[in-house]
Backbone as XML, in Angstrom:
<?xml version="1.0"?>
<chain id="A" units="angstrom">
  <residue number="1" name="UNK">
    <atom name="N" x="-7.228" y="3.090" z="11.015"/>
    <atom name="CA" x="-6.549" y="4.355" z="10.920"/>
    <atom name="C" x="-7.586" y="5.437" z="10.693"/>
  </residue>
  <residue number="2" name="UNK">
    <atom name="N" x="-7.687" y="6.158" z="11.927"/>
    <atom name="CA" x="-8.551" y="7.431" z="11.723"/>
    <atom name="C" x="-8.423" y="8.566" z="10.516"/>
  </residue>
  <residue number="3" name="UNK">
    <atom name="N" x="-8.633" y="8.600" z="9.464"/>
    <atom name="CA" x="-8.737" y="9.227" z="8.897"/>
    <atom name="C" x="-8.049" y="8.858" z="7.277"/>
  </residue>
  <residue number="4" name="UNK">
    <atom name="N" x="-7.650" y="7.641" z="7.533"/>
    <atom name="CA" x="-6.992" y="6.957" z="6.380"/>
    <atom name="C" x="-6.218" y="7.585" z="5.919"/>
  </residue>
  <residue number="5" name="UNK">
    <atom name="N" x="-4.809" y="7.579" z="6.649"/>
    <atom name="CA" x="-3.885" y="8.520" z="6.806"/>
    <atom name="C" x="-2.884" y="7.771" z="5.834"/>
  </residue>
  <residue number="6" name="UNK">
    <atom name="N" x="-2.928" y="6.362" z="5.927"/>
    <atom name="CA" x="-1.429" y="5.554" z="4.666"/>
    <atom name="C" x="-2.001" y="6.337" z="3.565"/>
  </residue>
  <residue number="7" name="UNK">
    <atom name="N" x="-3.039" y="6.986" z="2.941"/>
    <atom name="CA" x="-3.623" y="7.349" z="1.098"/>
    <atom name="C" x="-2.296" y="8.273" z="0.958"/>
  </residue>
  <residue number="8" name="UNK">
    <atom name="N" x="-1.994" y="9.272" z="1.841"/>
    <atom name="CA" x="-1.554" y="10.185" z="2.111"/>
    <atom name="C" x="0.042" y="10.008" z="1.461"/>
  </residue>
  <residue number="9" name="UNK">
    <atom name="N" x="0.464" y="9.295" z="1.462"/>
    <atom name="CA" x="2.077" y="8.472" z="1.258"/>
    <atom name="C" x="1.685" y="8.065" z="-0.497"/>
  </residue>
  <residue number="10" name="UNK">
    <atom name="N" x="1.947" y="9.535" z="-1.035"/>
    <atom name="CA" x="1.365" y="9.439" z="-2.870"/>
    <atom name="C" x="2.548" y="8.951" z="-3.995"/>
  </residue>
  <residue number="11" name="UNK">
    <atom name="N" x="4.018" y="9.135" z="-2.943"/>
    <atom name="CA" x="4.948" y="8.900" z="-4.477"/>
    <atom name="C" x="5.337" y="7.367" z="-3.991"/>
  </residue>
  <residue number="12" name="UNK">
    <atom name="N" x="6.135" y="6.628" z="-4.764"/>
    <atom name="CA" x="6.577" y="5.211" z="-4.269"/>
    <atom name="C" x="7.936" y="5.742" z="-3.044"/>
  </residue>
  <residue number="13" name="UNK">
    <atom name="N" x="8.143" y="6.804" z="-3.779"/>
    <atom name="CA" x="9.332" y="6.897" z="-2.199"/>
    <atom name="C" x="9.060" y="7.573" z="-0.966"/>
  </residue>
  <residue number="14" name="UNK">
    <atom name="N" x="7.840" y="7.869" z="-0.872"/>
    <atom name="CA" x="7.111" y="8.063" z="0.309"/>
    <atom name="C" x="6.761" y="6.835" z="0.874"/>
  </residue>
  <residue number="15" name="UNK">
    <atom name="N" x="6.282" y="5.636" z="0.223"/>
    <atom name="CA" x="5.850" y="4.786" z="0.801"/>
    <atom name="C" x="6.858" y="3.928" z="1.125"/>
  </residue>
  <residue number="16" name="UNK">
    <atom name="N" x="8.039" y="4.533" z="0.580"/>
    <atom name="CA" x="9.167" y="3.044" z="0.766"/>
    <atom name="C" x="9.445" y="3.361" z="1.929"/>
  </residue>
  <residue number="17" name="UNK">
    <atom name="N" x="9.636" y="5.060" z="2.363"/>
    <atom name="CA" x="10.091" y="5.496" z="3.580"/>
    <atom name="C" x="9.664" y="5.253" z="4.492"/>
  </residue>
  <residue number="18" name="UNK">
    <atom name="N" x="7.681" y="5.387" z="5.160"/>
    <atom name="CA" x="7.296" y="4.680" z="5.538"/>
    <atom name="C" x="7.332" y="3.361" z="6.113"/>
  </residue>
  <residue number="19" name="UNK">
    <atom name="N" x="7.080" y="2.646" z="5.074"/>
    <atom name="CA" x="7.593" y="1.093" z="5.388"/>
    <atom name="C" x="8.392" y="0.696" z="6.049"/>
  </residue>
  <residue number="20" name="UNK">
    <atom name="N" x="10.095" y="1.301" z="5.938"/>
    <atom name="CA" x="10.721" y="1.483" z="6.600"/>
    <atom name="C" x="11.132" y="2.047" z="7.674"/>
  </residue>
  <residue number="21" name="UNK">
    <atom name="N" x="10.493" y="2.916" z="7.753"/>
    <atom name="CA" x="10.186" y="3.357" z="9.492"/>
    <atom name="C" x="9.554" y="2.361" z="10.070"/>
  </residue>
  <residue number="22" name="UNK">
    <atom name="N" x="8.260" y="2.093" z="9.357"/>
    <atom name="CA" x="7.775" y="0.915" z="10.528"/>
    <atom name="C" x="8.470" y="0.127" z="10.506"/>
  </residue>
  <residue number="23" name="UNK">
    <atom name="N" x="9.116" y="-0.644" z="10.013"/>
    <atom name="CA" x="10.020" y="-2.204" z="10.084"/>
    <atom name="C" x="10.971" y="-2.116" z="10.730"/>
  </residue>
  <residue number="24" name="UNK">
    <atom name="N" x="12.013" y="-0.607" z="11.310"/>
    <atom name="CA" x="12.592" y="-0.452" z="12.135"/>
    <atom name="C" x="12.082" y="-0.507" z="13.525"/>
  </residue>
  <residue number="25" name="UNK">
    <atom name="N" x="10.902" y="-0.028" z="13.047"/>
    <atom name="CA" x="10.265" y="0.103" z="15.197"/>
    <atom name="C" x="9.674" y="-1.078" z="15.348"/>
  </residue>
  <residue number="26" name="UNK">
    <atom name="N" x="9.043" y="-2.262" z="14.489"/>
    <atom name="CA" x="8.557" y="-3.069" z="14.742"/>
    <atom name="C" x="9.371" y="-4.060" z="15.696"/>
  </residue>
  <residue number="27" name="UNK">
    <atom name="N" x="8.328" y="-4.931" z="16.934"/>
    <atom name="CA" x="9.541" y="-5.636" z="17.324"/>
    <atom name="C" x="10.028" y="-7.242" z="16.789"/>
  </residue>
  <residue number="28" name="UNK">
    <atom name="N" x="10.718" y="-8.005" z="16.899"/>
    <atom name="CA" x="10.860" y="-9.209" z="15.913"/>
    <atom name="C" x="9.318" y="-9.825" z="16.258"/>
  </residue>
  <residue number="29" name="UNK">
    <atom name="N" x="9.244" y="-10.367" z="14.779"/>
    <atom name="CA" x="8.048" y="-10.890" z="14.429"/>
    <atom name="C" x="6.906" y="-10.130" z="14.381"/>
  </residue>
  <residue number="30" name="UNK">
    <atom name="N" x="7.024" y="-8.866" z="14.915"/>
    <atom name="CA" x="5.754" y="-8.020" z="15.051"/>
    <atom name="C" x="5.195" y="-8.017" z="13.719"/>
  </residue>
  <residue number="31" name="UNK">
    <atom name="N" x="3.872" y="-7.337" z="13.797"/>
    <atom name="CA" x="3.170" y="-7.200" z="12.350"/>
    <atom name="C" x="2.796" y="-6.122" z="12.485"/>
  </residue>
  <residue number="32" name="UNK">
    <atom name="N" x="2.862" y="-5.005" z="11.158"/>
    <atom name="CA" x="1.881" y="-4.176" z="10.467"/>
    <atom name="C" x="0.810" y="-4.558" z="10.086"/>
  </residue>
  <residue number="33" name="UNK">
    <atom name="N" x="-0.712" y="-3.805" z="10.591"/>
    <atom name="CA" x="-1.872" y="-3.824" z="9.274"/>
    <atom name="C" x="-2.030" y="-2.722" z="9.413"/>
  </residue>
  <residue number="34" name="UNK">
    <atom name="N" x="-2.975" y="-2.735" z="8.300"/>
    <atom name="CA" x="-3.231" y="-1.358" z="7.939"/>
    <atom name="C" x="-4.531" y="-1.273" z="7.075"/>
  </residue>
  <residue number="35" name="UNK">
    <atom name="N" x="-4.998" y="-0.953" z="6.561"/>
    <atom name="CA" x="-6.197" y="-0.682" z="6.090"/>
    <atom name="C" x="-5.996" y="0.695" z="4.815"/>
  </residue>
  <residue number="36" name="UNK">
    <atom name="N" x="-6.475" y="0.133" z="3.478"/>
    <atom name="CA" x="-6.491" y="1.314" z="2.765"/>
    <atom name="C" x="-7.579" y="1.430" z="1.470"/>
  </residue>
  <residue number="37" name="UNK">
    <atom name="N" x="-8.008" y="2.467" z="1.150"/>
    <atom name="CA" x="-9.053" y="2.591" z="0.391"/>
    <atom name="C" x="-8.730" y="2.436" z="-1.224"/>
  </residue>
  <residue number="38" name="UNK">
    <atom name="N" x="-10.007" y="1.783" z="-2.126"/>
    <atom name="CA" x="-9.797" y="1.091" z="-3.537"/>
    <atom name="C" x="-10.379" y="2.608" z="-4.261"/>
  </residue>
  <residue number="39" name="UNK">
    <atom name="N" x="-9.635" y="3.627" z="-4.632"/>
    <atom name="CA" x="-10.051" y="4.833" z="-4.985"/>
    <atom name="C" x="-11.023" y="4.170" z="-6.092"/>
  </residue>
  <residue number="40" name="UNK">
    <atom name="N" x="-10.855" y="3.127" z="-6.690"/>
    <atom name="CA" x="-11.533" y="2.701" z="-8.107"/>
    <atom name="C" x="-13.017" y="2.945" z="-7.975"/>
  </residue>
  <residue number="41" name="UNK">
    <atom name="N" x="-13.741" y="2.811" z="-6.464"/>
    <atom name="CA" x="-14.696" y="2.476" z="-5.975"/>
    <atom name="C" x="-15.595" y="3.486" z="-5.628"/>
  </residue>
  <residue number="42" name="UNK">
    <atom name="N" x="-14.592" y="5.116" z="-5.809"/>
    <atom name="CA" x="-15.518" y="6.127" z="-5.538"/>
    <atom name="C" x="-16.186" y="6.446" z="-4.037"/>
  </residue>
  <residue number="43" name="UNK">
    <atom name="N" x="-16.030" y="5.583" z="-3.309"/>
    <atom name="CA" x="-16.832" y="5.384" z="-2.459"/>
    <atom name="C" x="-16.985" y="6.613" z="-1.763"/>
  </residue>
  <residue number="44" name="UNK">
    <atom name="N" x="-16.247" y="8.231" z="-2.033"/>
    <atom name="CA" x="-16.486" y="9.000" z="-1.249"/>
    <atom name="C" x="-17.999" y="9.768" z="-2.045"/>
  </residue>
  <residue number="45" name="UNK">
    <atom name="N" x="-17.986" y="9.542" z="-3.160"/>
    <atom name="CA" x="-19.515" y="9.965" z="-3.839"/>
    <atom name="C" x="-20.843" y="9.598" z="-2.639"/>
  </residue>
  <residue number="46" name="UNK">
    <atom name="N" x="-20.628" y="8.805" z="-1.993"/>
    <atom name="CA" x="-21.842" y="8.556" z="-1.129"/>
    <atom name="C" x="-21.827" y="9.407" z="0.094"/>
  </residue>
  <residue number="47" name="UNK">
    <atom name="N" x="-20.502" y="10.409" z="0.295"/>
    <atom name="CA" x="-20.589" y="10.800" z="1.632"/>
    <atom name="C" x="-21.174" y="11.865" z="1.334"/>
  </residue>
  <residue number="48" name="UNK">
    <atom name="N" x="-22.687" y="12.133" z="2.073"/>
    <atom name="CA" x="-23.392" y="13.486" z="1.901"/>
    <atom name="C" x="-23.790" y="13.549" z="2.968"/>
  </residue>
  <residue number="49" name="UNK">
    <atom name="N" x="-24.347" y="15.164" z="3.379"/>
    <atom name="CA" x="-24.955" y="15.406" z="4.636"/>
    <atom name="C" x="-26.090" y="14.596" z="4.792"/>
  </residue>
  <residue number="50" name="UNK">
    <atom name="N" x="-27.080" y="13.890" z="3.607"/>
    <atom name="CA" x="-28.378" y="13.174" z="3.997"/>
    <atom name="C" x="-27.943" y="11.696" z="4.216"/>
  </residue>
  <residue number="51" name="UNK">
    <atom name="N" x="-26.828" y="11.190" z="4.189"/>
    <atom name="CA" x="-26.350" y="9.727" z="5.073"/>
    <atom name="C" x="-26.055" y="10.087" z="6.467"/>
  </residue>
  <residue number="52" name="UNK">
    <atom name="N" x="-26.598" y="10.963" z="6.520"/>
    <atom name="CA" x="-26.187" y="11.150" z="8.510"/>
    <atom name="C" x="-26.684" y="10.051" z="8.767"/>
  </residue>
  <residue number="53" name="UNK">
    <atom name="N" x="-25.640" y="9.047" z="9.986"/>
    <atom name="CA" x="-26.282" y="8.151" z="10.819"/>
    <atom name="C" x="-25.850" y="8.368" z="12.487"/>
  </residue>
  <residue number="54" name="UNK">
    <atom name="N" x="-27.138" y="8.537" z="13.157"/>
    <atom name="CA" x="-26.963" y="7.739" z="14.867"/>
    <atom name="C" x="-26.866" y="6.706" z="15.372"/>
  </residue>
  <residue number="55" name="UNK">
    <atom name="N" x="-25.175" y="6.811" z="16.172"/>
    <atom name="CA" x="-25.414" y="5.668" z="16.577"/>
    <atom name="C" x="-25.295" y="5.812" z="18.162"/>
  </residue>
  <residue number="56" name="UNK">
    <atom name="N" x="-25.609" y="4.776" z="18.882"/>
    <atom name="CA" x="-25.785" y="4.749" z="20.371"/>
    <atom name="C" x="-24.442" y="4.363" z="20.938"/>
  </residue>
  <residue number="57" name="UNK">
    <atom name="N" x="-24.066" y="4.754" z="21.950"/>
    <atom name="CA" x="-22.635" y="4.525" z="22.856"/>
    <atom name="C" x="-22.873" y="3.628" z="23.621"/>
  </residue>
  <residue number="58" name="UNK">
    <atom name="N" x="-22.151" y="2.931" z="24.209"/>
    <atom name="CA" x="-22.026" y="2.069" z="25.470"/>
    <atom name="C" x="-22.559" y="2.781" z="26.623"/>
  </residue>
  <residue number="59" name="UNK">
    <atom name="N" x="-22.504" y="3.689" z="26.818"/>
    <atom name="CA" x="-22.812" y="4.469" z="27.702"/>
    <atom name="C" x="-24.413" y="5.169" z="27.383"/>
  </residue>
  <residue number="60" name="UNK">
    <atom name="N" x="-25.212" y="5.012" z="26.499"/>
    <atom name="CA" x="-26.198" y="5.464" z="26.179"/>
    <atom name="C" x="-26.156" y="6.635" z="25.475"/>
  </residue>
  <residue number="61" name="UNK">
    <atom name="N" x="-25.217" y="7.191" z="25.558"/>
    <atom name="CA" x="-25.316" y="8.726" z="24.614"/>
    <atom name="C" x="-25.532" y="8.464" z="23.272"/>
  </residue>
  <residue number="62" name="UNK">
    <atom name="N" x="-26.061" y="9.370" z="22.215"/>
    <atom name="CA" x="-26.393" y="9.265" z="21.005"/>
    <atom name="C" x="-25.064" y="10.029" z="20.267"/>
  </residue>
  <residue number="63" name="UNK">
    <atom name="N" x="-23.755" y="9.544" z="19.491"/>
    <atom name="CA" x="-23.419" y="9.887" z="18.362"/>
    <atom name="C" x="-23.799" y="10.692" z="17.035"/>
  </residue>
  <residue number="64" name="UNK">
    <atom name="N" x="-23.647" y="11.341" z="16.555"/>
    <atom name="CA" x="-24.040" y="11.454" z="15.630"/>
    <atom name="C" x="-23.072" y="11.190" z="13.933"/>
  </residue>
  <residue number="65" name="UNK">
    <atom name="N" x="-22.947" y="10.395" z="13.286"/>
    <atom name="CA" x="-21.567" y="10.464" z="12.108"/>
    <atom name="C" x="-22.297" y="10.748" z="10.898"/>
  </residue>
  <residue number="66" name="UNK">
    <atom name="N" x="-21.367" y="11.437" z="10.112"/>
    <atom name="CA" x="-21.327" y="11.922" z="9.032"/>
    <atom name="C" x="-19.818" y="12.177" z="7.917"/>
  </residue>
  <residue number="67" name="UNK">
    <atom name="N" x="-19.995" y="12.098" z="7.242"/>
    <atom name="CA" x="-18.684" y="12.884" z="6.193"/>
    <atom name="C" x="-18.765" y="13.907" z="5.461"/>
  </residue>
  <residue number="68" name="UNK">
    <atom name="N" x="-17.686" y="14.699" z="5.687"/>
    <atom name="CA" x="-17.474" y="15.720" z="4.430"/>
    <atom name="C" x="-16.247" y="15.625" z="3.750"/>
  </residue>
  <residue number="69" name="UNK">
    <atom name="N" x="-16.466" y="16.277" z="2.589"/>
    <atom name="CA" x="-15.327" y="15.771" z="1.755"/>
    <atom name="C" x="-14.963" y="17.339" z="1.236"/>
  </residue>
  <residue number="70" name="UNK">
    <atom name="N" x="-13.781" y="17.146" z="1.058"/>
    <atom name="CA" x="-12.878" y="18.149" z="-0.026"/>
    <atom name="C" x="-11.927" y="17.797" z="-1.028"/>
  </residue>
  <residue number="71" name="UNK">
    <atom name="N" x="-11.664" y="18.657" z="-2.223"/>
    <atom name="CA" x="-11.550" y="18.456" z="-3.018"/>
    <atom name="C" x="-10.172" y="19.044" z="-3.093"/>
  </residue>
  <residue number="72" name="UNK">
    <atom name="N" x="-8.557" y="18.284" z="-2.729"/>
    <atom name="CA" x="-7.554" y="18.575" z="-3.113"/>
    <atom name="C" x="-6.318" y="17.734" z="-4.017"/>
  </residue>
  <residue number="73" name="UNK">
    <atom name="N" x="-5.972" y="18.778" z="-5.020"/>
    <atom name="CA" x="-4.789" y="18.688" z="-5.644"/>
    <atom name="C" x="-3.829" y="18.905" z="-5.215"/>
  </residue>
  <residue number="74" name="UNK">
    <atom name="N" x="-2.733" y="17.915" z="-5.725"/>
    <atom name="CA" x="-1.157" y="18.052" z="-5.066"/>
    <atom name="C" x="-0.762" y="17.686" z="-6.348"/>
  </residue>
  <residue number="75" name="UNK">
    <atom name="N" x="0.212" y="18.937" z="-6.512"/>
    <atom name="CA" x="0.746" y="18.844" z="-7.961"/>
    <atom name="C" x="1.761" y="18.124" z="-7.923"/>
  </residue>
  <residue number="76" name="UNK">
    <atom name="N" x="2.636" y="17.481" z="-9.067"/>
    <atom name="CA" x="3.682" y="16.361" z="-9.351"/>
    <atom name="C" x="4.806" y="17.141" z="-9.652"/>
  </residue>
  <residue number="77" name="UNK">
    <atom name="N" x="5.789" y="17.084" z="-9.013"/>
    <atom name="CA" x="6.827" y="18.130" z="-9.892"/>
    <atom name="C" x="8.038" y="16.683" z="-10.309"/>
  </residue>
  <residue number="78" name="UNK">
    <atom name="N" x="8.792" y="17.181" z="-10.808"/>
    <atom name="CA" x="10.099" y="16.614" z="-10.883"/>
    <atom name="C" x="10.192" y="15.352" z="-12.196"/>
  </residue>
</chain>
């Protein structure tokens, strides 16, 4: 998932909703995966402009990846 879009689904009834969307479109027996990040782990502390890495394409072109990060709050009401 480009951009690790399931984090995004923050209350339990966001995620129930979810879930349930997919399990409706799924077809019998189909499967969900998904992939999601262990916030415990910090791991966005490492994304800085000096981890730039190149990488090479199938095609020979040079990539270039990197991360930036921002810093947002979503307040809790209710």
């Amino acid at each position: 998932m480009t951009g690790h879009a399931f984090q995004v689904l923050v209350t339990d009834e966001e995620l129930r909703l979810a879930l349930r969307a997919v399990r409706a479109a799924l077809a019998p027996e189909g499967r969900f995966v998904f992939e999601t990040r262990n916030p415990a782990a910090h791991a966005w502390e490492t994304w800085t402009p000096d981890r730039e890495r190149h990488l090479t394409a199938q095609d020979g072109s040079v990539v270039r990846v990197w991360h930036e990060g921002s810093r947002v709050r979503r307040s809790r009401t209710g």
